[in-house]
C-alpha atoms as one frame of an Amber mdcrd trajectory, in Angstrom:
protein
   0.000   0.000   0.000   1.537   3.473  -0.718   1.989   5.719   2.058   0.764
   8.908   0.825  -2.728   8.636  -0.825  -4.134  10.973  -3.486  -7.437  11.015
  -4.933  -8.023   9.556  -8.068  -8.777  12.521 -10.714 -11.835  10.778 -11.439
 -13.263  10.487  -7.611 -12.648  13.831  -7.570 -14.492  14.965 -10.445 -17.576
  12.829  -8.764 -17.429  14.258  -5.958 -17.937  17.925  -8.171 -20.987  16.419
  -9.460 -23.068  13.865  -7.284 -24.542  15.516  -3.550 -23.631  13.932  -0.864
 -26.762  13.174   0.722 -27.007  12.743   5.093 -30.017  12.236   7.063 -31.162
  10.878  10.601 -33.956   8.350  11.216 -34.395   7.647  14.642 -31.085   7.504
  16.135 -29.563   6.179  12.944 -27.233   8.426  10.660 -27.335   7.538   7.016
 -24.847   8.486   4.625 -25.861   7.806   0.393 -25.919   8.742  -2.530 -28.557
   8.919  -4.680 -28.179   9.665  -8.659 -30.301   9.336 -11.794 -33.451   9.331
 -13.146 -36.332   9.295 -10.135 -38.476   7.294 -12.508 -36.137   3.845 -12.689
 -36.217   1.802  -9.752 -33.170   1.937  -7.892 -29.689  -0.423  -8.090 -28.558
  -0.133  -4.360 -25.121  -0.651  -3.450 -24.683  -2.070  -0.100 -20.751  -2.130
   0.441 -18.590  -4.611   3.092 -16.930  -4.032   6.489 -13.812  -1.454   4.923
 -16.052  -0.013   2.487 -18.406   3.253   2.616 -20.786   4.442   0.382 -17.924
   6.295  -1.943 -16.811   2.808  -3.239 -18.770   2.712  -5.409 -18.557   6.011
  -7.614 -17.455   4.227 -10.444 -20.806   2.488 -10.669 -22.739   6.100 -10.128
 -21.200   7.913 -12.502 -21.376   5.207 -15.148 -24.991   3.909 -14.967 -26.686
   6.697 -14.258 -25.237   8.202 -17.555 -26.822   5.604 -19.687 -30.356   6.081
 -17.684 -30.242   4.234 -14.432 -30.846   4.927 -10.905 -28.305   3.935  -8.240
 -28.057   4.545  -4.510 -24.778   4.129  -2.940 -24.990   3.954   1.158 -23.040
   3.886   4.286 -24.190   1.213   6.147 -25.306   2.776   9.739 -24.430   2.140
  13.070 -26.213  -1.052  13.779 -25.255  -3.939  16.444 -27.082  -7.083  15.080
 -29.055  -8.243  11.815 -32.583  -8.032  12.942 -31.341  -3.887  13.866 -30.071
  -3.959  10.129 -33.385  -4.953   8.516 -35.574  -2.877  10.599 -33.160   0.413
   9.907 -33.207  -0.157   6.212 -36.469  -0.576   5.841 -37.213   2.835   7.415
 -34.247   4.168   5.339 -36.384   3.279   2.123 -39.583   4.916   3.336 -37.855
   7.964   4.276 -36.261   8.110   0.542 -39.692   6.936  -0.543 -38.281   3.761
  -2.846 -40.629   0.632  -2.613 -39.355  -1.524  -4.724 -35.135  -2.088  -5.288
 -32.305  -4.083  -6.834 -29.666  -4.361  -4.515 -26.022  -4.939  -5.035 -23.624
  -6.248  -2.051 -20.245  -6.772  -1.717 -18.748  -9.145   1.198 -20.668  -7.918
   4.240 -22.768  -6.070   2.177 -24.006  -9.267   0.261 -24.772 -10.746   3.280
 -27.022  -8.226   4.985 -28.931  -8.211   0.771 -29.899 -11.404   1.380 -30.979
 -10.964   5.029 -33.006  -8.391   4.010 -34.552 -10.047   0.800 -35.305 -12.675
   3.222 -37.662 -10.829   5.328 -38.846  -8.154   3.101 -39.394 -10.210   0.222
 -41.916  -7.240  -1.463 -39.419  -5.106  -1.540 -36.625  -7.112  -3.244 -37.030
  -7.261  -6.893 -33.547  -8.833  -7.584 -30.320  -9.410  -6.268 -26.218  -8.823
  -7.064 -24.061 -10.713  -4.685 -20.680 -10.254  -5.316 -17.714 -12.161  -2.705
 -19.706 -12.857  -0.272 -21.484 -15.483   2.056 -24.423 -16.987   3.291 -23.711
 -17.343   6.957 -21.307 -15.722  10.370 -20.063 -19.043  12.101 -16.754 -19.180
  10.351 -16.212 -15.084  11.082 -17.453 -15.074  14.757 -15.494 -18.570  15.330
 -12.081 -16.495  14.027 -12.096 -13.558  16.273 -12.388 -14.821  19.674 -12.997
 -11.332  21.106 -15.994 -10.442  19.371 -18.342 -10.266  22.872 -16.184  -7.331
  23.631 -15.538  -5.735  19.868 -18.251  -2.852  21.637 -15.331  -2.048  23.619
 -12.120  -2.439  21.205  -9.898   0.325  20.706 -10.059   2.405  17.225  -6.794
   1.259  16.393  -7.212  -2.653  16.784 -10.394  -2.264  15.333  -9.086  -0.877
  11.885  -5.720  -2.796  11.948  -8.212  -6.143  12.443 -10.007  -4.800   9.431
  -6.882  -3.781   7.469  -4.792  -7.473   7.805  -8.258  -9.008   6.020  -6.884
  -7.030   3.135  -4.048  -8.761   0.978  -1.134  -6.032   0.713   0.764  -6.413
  -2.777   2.367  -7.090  -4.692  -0.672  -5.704  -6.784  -1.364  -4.888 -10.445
  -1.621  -1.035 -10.520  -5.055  -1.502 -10.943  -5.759  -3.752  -8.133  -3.301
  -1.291  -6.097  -5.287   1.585  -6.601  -8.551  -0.220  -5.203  -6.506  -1.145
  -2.393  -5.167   2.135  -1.574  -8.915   3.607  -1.960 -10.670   1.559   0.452
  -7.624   1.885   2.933  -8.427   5.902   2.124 -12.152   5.040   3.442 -11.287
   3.017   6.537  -9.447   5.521   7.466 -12.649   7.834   7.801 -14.674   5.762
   9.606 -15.090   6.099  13.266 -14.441   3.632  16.127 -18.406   3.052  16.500
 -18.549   2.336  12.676 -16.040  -0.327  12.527 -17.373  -1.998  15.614 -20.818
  -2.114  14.908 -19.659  -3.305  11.328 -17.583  -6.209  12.889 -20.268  -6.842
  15.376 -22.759  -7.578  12.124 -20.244  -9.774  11.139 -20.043 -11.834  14.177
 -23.540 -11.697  15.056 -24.772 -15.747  15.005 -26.779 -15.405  11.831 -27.105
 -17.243   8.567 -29.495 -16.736   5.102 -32.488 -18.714   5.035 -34.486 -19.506
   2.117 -35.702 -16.624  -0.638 -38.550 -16.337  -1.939 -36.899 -14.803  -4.750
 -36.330 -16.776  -7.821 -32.843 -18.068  -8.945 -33.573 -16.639 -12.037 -33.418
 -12.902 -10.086 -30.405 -13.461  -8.702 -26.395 -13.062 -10.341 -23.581 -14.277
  -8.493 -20.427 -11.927  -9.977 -16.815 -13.664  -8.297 -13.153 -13.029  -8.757
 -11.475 -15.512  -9.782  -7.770 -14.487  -8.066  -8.783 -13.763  -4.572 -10.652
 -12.351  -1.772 -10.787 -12.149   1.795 -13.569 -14.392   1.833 -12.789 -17.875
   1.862 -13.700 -20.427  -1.336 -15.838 -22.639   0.815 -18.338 -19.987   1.558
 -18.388 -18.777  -1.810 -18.848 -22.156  -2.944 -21.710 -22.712  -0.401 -23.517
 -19.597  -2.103 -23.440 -21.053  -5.184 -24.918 -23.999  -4.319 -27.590 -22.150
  -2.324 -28.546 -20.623  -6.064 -27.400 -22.907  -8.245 -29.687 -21.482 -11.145
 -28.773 -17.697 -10.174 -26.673 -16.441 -13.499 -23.321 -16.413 -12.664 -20.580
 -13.487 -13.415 -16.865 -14.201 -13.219 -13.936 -11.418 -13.274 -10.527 -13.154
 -14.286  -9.269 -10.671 -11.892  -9.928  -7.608  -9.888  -9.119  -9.190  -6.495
 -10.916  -7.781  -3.239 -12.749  -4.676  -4.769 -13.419  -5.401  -8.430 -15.793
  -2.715  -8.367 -12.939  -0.296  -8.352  -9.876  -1.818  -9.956 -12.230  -3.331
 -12.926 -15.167  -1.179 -12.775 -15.847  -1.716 -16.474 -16.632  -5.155 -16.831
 -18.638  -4.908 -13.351 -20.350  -2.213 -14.714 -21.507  -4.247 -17.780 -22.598
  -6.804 -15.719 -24.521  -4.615 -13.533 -26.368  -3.162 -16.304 -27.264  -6.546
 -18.188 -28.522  -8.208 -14.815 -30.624  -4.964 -14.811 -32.023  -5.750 -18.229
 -32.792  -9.291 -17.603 -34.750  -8.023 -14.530 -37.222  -5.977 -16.487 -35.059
  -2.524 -15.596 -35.454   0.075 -18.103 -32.458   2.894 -18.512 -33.841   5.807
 -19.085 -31.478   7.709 -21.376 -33.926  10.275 -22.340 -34.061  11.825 -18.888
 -30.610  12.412 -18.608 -30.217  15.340 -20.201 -31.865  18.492 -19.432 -34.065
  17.342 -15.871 -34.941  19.974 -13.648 -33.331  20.095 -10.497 -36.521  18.703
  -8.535 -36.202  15.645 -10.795 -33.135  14.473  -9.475 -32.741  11.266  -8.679
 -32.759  10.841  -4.404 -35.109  12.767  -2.054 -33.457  15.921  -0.283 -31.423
  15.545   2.383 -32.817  16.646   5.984 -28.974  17.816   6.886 -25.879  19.258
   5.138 -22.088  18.555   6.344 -19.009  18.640   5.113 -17.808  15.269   3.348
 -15.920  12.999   5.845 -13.305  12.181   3.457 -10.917  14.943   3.296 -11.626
  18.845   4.718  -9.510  19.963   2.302 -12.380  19.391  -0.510 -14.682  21.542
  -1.490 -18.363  20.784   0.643 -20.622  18.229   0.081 -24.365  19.569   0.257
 -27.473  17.855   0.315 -30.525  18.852  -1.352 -30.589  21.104  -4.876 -27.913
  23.682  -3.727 -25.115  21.733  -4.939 -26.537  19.931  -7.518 -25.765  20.446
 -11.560 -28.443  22.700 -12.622 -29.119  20.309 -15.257 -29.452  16.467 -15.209
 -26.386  16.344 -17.428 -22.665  14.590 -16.249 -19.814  15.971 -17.314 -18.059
  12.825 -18.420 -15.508  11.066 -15.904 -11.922  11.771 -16.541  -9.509   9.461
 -17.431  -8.753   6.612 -14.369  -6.565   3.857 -13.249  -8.824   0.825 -14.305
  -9.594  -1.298 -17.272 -10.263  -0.250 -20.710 -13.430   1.223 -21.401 -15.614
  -1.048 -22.479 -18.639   2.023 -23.193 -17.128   5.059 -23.738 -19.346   8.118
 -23.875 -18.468  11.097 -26.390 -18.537  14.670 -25.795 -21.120  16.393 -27.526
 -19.595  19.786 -26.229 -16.241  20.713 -25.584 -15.724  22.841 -21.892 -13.106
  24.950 -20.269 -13.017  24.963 -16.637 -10.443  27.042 -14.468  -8.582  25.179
 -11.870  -6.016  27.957 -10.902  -3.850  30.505 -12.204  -1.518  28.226 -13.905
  -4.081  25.153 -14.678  -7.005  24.596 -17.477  -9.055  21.419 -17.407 -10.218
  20.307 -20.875 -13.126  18.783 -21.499 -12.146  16.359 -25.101 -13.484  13.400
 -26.505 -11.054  11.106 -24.427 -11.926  12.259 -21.661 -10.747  15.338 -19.289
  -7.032  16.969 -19.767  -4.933  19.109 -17.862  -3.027  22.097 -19.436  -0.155
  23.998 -17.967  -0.373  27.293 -19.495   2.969  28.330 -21.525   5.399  30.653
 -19.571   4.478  33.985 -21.833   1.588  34.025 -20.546   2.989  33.037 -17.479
   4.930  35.555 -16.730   2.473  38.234 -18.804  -0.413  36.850 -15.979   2.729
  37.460 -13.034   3.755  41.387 -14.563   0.103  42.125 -14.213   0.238  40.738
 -10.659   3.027  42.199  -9.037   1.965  45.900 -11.566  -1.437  45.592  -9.111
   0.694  45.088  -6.296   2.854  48.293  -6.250   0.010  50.539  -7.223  -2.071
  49.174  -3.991   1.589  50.028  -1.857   1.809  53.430  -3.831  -1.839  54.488
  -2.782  -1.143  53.475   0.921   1.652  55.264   1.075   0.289  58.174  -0.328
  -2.960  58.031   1.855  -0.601  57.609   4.970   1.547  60.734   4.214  -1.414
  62.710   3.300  -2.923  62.287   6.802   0.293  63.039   8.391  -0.057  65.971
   6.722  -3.427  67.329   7.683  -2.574  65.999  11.556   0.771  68.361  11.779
  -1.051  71.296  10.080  -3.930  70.692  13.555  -0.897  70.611  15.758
């Protein structure tokens, strides 16, 4: 893992476009966000133990610019599995959605299933990605999970850190890593330990009422932290689900090979009766945005030094219409979008972001006007000194002449 992280240009370009969205409900906090068309029922994202809801921005930015809804969340600060269904469920009444697709990664597989289990109206199909069908094997591995309530922040995250293979990595792969690190690193003591505790809570997926046929099972084929035999035991669980293999991509394919997950996220959506709605991409009002408003507005808890994150309209593009997502660590693009438009955007003084067909470039400007833009500077400058001193002397003046 490197020691110094830095955004990816393309994270940071999401986070210019897509609100961050945080509201209570009850005595739960919820963290999401919600992008696309309002009228497409909604691909939720429910991410594992080191991940947050900014995991998955690939998956935003990509799907909801060929017409699809998708809500990325935190999951909230819940100590057991029955807590998790009854919080979700009031999560999706307060964001009035009824009906969802959800998408889960390692923990966040698990607690899809739970849920599809006993809410099975509200489940319309299923992702599972890593994942497993039951705790035994976790809680059986940490012998101090009673008293995880009361673990130290720093035991907690290096617990959650060694279930993460360090390198050598692809760069790809390497990048994913370094992200979620980036995340775990945000998350408080409570979040980690509630997160373990769902984990090691004595629970286990009983039978859907879902169909097989609803259901696809997308697996790396290198590694994960989960073990083979629980993967295996999910597939025999659904053995008629479709199923979805990545060559590679290792614990996060959703980040180091976001294209082909994307692809496969968006043709389990078709086979589920999901219709993209291209035509509402462009040009929506701001009250047709996908995601209800949020109830509070903070600062993202990912880095100060970026610019806010509101909730609501106020940050929001004043049209429905993504700037395409610059150019990434991650596989080749397997959809590219065009530019219809070319933009300029200012960064600085010295930096221009271009908006081109492959996707955004930087410009440094050349040193003329360089050091034109600096003559003009330091010109400004002297005339501001100038006028003070002249103001100074002036009412030294006028005060002797009282004397």
């Amino acid at each position: 893992m490197k020691s110094v992280f830095s955004a990816p240009g393309d994270y940071v370009h999401f986070k210019s476009q897509v609100p961050l969205h945080k509201i209570p409900i009850g005595t739960k906090q919820w963290r999401y966000y919600d992008f696309g068309p309002k009228a497409v029922p909604p691909l939720i994202c429910l991410p594992g133990t080191a991940g947050t809801a900014d995991v998955y921005y690939k998956q935003i930015m990509s799907l909801s610019m060929k017409g699809y809804r998708v809500i990325s969340v935190d999951i909230p600060r819940v100590w057991n599995n029955t807590e998790w269904i009854q919080a979700f469920e009031k999560f999706l009444d307060a964001i009035d959605v009824h009906h969802i697709h959800l998408y889960g990664t390692s923990l966040g597989g698990f607690l899809a299933q739970l849920f599809a289990q006993h809410r099975p109206r509200r489940v319309r199909s299923l992702v599972l990605s890593n994942t497993f069908l039951e705790t035994r094997s976790f809680s059986a591995a940490i012998p101090w999970a009673p008293i995880v309530s009361w673990t130290p922040s720093f035991l907690l995250k290096r617990y959650v850190l060694t279930g993460i293979r360090d390198g050598p990595h692809e760069p790809f792969i390497a990048d994913s890593v370094d992200f979620v690190v980036s995340q775990v690193e945000t998350l408080s003591r409570e979040d980690l330990a509630s997160r373990l505790s769902l984990t090691t809570d004595d629970a286990s997926v009983g039978p859907l009422l879902l169909s097989d046929s609803f259901i696809t099972i997308m697996d790396t084929n290198d590694y994960c932290a989960i073990p083979q035999q629980l993967k295996d035991q999910l597939g025999e669980r659904y053995p008629e689900a479709r199923r979805a293999y990545l060559k590679t991509g290792g614990d996060f394919p959703f980040l180091s090979r976001p294209d082909e997950v994307n692809l496969h996220l968006q043709l389990h959506l078709r086979r589920v009766g999901v219709e993209a709605r291209p035509d509402l991409v462009h040009n929506i009002p701001k009250g047709d945005l996908g995601g209800s408003p949020s109830k509070e507005s903070d600062e993202d808890d990912y880095d100060k030094s970026h610019e806010d994150d509101r909730g609501g309209s106020e940050n929001s593009p004043a049209d429905y219409d993504i700037n395409p997502t610059p150019e990434s660590s991650g596989s080749g693009n397997l959809d590219k979008q065009p530019l219809d438009n070319s933009e300029f955007c200012h960064l600085d003084h010295e930096h221009a972001l271009y908006a081109l067909p492959g996707g955004f470039k930087g410009r440094t400007n050349t040193p003329g006007t360089s050091v034109h833009f600096m003559c003009h500077i330091a010109i400004f400058h002297l005339l501001n000194y100038i006028s003070s001193l002249y103001i100074i002397w002036n009412y030294s003046l006028e005060f002797s002449q009282v004397v």
